[in-house]
Each structure stands twice: as C-alpha cells, then as structure tokens.
N, C-alpha and C positions, 0 to 999 in steps of 0.2 A: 252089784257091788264089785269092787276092785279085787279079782283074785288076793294081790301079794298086799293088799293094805293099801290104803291113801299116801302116806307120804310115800310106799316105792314107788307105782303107780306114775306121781308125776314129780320125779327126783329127773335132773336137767339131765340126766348121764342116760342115752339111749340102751334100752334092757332088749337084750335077744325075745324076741316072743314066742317061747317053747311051750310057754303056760299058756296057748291060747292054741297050739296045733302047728306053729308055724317056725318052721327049721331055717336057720339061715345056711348059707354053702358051708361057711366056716365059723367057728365058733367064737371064735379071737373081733372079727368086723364088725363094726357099726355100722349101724344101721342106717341107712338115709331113705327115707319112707318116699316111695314115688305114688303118683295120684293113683295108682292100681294096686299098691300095696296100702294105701287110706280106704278103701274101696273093702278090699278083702279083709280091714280090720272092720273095719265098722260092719259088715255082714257077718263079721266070729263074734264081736260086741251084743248084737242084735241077740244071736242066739243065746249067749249065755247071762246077760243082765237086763235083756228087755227094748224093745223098739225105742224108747222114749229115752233112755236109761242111754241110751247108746247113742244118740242124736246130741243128747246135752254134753257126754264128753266129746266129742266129736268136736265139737262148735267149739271146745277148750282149749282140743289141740292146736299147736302152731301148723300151719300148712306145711312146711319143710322140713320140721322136725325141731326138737329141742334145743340139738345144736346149733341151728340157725339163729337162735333168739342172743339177745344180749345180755350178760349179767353185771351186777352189780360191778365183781372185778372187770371184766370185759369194760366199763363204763371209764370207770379207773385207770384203768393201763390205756384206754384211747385216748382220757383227757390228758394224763400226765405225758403222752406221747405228742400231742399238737399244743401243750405248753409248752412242750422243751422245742419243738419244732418253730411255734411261735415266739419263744424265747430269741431263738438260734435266727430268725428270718430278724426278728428286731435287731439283735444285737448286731446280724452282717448292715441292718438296712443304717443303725446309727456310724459305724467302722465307714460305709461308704458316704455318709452324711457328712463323717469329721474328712474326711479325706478329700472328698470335693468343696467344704471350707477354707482348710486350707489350701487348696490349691488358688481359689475364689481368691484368699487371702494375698498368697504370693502373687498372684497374677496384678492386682489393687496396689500392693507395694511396689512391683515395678513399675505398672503404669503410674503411679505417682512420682516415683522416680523420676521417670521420664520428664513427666511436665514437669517436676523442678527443674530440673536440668535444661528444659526448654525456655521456660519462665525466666529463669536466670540469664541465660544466654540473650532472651530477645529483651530484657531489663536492660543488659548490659549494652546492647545494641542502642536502644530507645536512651539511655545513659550520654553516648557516644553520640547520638546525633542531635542531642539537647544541646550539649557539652561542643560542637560543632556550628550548631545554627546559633546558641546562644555567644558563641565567640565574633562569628561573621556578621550579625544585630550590631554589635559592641566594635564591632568593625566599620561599619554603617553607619553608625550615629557619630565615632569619632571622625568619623571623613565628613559628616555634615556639618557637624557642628564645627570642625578646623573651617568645611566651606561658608559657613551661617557667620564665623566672625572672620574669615576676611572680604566678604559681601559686606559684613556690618563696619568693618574698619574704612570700604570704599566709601560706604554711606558718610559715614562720620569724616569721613577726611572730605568727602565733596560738599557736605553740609557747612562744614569749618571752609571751604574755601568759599561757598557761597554768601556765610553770613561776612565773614572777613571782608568779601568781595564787595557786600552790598552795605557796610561798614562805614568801606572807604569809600564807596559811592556817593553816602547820603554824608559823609564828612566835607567829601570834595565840591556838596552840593553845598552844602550850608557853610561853606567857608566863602563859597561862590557868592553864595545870597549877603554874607557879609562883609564884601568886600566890594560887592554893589553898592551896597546902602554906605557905604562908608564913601565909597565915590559920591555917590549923590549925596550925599552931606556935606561933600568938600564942594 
C-alpha cells in the first residue's frame, strides 16, 4: 500500500520521494523521473509493498512522469487555442477570398469594358461600311436602271421606226396592188 494514501500517491503534481529513502539536490525541483530513477523506484516499491504490489503500480505509471500526461484543462486551453487559431486561419483565408473576388471582379468590369468599347467601335465601323456599300448598290442600280431605260427608249424608238417603217411599207404595197387592179379594170 501507498505510504501517503491513494489519492496523494497518484495526484498529477510530482511529490519529492523522501518517504521512500530518496533525496532530491534541492527541495523546491520537480521531479522528471529518468528510466534509472523508474528502476530505483520500483526496486524501493518492491521492498516495501511487495513484488507483485509493485509491478502493478509500475505498469500505472506514465513512463515520463505525470507531467508529461494531458489534463482535462491542458485539453481545453489546446482546443480553445487551435479554434482561435483556426478561427484566425479562416478568417485570413475568407479576407483573402473577398480580396481576390474583388479584384476577379474589377478585373471582369474592365475587361467588359473594353469589349464594349470594342464592340461599339467595330459596330460603328460595320454601321459605316453598310451605310457605304449600301449607298454605292443604290449608286449602281441608279446608273443601270438610267442605262436599262435609255437601252429601252433605243428599243422603243427602233421598234416604232420599224413598225412605222413596215406600216408604210405594206401601205405602199397595197396601194400598189390597188392601183394595179384599178389599172387592169380600166
């Protein structure tokens, strides 16, 4: 059994071991138990509570010591430490999220900008050469169609001399033929 009682025994706060034979330099230091000071505890353990007695605490201890282990608070102040840390990494990671949006942003407005301003301009160009070609078309067809009616005014005028012509012809003919027969009558 446990010299100073069960709960000092294994209370997380390292106890000088004077109740067992063993001095430390100074009386104020913690303890940090090296595998030669577990060694020489467990052979004072042996002697005064029994081979078996002393193998099962043994096997209880933490290998480094008490303070090496983690406590409840220890749990606590780490988690709330890599929350705020995690907080703080979210919070830089959204700050650089909105910041390279916005720029994303900016960047999208002026290049739209631009192709307006592009669009507009070669609108205005394609505007200008409609407005161009559709004038020289309307330029083209008035100069054909002035040449289509006085080609057709030659038609018409040669046509009217032709029937005119062959008018008189078949008049000159048949005045011929009756002025034969009018002969040959007499």
């Amino acid at each position: 059994m446990c010299v100073l009682g069960l709960a000092q025994c294994f209370s997380p706060q390292p106890k000088p071991l004077a109740h067992i034979g063993w001095q430390s330099p100074k009386k104020e230091a913690i303890l940090t138990i090296a595998e030669h000071d577990r060694w020489l505890l467990h052979n004072r353990l042996r002697d005064v509570i029994g081979s078996q007695e002393a193998d099962i605490l043994m096997e209880h201890l933490p290998p480094a010591g008490w303070n090496h282990l983690a406590t409840k608070q220890d749990l606590e102040l780490t988690t709330a430490l890599l929350r705020q840390d995690l907080q703080s990494e979210i919070s830089g990671f959204r700050q650089e999220l909105k910041t390279e949006i916005s720029q994303v942003r900016q960047e999208l407005k002026t290049e739209i900008s631009a192709v307006r301003v592009e669009l507009k301009t070669e609108i205005s160009a394609v505007r200008v050469e409609l407005k161009t070609e559709i004038s020289e078309v309307r330029q083209e067809l008035k100069t054909e169609i002035a040449e289509l009616r006085v080609e057709m005014e030659r038609g018409f005028r040669s046509q009217t001399w032709k029937m005119v012509t062959s008018m008189i012809a078949t008049q000159s003919i048949s005045v011929a033929i009756m002025a034969s027969m009018v002969n040959s009558l007499r």
